[in-house]
C-alpha positions as CSV (number, residue, x, y, z in Angstrom):
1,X,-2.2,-28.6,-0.7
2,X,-2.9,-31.0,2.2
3,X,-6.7,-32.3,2.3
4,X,-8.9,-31.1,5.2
5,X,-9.9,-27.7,4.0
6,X,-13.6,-27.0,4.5
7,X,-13.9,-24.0,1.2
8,X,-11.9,-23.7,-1.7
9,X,-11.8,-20.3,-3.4
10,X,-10.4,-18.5,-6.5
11,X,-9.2,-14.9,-5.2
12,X,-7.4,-12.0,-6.9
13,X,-4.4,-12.6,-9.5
14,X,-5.3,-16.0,-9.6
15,X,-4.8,-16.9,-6.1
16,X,-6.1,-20.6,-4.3
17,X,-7.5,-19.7,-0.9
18,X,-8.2,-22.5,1.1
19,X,-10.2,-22.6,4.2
20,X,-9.7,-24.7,7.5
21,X,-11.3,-24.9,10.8
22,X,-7.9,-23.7,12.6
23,X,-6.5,-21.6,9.8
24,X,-6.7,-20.0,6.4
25,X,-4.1,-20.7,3.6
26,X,-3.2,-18.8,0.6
27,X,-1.1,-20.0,-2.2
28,X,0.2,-18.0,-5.3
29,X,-0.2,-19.9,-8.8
30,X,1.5,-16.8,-10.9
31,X,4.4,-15.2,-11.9
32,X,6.8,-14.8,-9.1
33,X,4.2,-15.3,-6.8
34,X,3.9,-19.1,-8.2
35,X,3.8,-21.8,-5.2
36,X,4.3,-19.2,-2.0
37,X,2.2,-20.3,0.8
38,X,0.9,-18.5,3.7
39,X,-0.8,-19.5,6.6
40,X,-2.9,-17.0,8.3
41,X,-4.5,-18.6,12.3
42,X,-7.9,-18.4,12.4
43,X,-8.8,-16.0,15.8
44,X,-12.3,-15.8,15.3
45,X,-11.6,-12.3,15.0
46,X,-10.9,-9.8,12.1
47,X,-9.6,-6.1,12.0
48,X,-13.2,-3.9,10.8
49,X,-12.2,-2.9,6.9
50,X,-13.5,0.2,5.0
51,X,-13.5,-0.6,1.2
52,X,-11.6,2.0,-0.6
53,X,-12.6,4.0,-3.7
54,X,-11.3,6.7,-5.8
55,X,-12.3,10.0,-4.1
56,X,-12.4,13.9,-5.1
57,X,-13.3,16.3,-2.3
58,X,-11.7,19.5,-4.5
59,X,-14.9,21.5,-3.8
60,X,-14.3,21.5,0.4
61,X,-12.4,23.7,2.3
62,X,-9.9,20.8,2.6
63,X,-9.5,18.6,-1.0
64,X,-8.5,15.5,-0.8
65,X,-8.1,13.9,-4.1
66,X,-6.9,10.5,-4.7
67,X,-7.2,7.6,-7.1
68,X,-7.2,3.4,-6.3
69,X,-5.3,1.5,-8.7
70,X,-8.1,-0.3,-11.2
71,X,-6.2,-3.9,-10.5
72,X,-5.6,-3.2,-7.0
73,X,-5.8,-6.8,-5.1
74,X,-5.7,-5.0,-1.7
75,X,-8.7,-2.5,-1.8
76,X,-9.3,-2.7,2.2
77,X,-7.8,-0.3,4.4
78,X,-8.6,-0.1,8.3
79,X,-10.6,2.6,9.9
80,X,-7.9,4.4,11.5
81,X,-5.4,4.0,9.1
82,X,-8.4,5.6,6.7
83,X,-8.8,8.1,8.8
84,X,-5.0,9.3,9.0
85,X,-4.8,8.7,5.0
86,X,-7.1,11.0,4.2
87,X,-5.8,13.8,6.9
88,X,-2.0,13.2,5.1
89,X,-3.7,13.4,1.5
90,X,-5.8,17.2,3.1
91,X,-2.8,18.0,4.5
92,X,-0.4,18.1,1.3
93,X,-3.5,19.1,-1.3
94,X,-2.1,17.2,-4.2
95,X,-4.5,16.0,-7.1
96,X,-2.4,13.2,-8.5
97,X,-1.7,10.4,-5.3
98,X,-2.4,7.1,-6.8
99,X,-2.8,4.5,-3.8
100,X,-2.7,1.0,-5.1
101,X,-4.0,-1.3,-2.1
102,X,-3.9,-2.2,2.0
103,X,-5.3,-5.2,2.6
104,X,-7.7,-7.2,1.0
105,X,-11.2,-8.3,2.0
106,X,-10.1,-11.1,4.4
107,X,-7.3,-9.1,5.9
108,X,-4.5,-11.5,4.8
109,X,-2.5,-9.1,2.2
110,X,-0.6,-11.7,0.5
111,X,1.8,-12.3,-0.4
112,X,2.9,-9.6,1.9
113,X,3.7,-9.6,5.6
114,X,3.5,-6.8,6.3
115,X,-0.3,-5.3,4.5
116,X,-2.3,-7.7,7.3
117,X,-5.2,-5.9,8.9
118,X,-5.3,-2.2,6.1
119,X,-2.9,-0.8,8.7
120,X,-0.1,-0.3,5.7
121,X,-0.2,0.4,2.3
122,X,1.6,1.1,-0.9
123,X,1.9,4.5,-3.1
124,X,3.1,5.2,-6.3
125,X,5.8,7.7,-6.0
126,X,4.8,11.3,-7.5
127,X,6.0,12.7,-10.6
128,X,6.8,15.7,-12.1
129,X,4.5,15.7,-14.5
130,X,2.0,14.7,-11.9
131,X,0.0,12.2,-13.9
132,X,-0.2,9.7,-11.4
133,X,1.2,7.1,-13.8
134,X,3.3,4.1,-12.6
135,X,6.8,4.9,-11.7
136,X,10.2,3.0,-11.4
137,X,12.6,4.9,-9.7
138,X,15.6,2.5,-10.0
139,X,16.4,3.6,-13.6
140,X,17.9,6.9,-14.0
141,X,14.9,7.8,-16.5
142,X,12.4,7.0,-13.1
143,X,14.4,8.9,-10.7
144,X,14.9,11.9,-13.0
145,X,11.2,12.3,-13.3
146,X,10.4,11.5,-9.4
147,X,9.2,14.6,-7.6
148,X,11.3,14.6,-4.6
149,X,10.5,17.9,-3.1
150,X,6.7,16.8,-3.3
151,X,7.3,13.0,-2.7
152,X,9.0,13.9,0.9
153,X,6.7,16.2,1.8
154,X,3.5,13.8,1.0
155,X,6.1,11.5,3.6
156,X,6.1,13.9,6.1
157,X,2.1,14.2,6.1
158,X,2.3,10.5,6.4
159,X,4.6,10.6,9.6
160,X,2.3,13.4,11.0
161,X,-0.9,11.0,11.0
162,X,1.3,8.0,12.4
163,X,3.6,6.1,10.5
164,X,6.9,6.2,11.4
165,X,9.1,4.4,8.6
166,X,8.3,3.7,5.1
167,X,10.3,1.4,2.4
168,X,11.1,2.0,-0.7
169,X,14.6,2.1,-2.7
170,X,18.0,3.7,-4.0
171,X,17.6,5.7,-6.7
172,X,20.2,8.1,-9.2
173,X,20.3,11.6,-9.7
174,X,23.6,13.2,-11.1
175,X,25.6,10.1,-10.3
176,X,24.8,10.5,-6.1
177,X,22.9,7.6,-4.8
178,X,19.9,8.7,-2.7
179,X,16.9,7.0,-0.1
180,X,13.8,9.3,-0.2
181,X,13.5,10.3,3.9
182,X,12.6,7.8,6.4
183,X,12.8,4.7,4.1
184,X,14.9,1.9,4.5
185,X,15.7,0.6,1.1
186,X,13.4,-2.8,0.4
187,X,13.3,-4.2,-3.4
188,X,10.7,-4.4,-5.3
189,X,9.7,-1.5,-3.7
190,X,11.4,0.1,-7.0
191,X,7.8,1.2,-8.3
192,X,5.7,2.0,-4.7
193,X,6.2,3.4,-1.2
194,X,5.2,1.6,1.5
195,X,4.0,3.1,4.6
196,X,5.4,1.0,8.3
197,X,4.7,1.5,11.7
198,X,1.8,3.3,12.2
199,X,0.5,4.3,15.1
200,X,-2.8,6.7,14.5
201,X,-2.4,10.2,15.3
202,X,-5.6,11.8,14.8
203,X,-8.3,13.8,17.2
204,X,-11.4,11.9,17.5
């Protein structure tokens, strides 16, 4: 890592962050993530973050029940995007969502692109036994136990509140190949769907 950097910091899984006076730089030292660098400019200026938490509102008129992976990296979600979450998750009713991360604290999402400023986020696809567990729907074992019918309507309530494309991947059922609705197929995304495009679409 080139010298200069004013703060050197330990973040989650294990990642260096290192602090500049023109820009922040994060570099993964695990797994797959091992030696990726990103740069993020510094602006002065950083999207306003609300810090997530598992939630059960089952006793209102409207439940909204949800859990936050225990390991998430990316507990940080924008405002808006908050906002339009929790109207998708009232709108479908379903006690089982498991969210595992937007953004995290410093609004860089690495070593993602695309989870900069908690305006997109990742799901773990629903079940049929609606446990909420992790799963991989690129096995035929995964995609026989995905929840399609419920899985494309929790996308629709997601479109409703402003997000226009989501990715996620292939998957097997009775020898047809199938995309869930609105996704464009993006590995790893074997194990999560990600939400893309959002605009919020929500009455203040």
């Amino acid at each position: 890592m080139p010298a200069g950097f004013t703060k050197e910091e330990t973040i989650g899984k294990g990642r260096k962050k290192y602090t500049y006076t023109d820009k922040v730089v994060v570099k993964g030292t695990k797994g797959d993530e091992k030696g990726k660098i990103r740069k993020n400019i510094k602006t002065g200026k950083k999207s306003p973050l609300i810090k997530i938490g598992s939630k059960n509102y089952t006793g209102q008129k409207l439940p909204i029940q949800f859990k936050l992976m225990s390991d998430s990296t990316r507990p940080y979600i924008h405002p808006n995007a908050f906002a339009c979450v929790l109207g998708a998750i009232a709108n479908v009713g379903y006690k089982d969502i498991t969210m595992i991360g937007f953004t995290s604290k410093d609004n860089h999402g690495f070593p993602s692109t695309t989870h900069v400023n908690g305006l997109h986020g990742d799901f773990r696809y629903l079940r049929n036994d609606k446990t909420g567990a992790s799963l991989h729907i690129n096995n035929d074992e995964g995609a026989k136990e995905l929840d399609v019918t419920r899985q494309e309507k929790m996308i629709d309530a997601f479109h409703k509140f402003g997000w226009k494309r989501f990715y996620s991947v292939y998957y097997t059922l009775n020898k047809v190949k199938k995309i869930l609705k609105l996704s464009d197929n993006m590995p790893p995304h074997h194990h999560h769907l990600h939400t893309r495009l959002f605009t919020p679409k929500y009455k203040k």
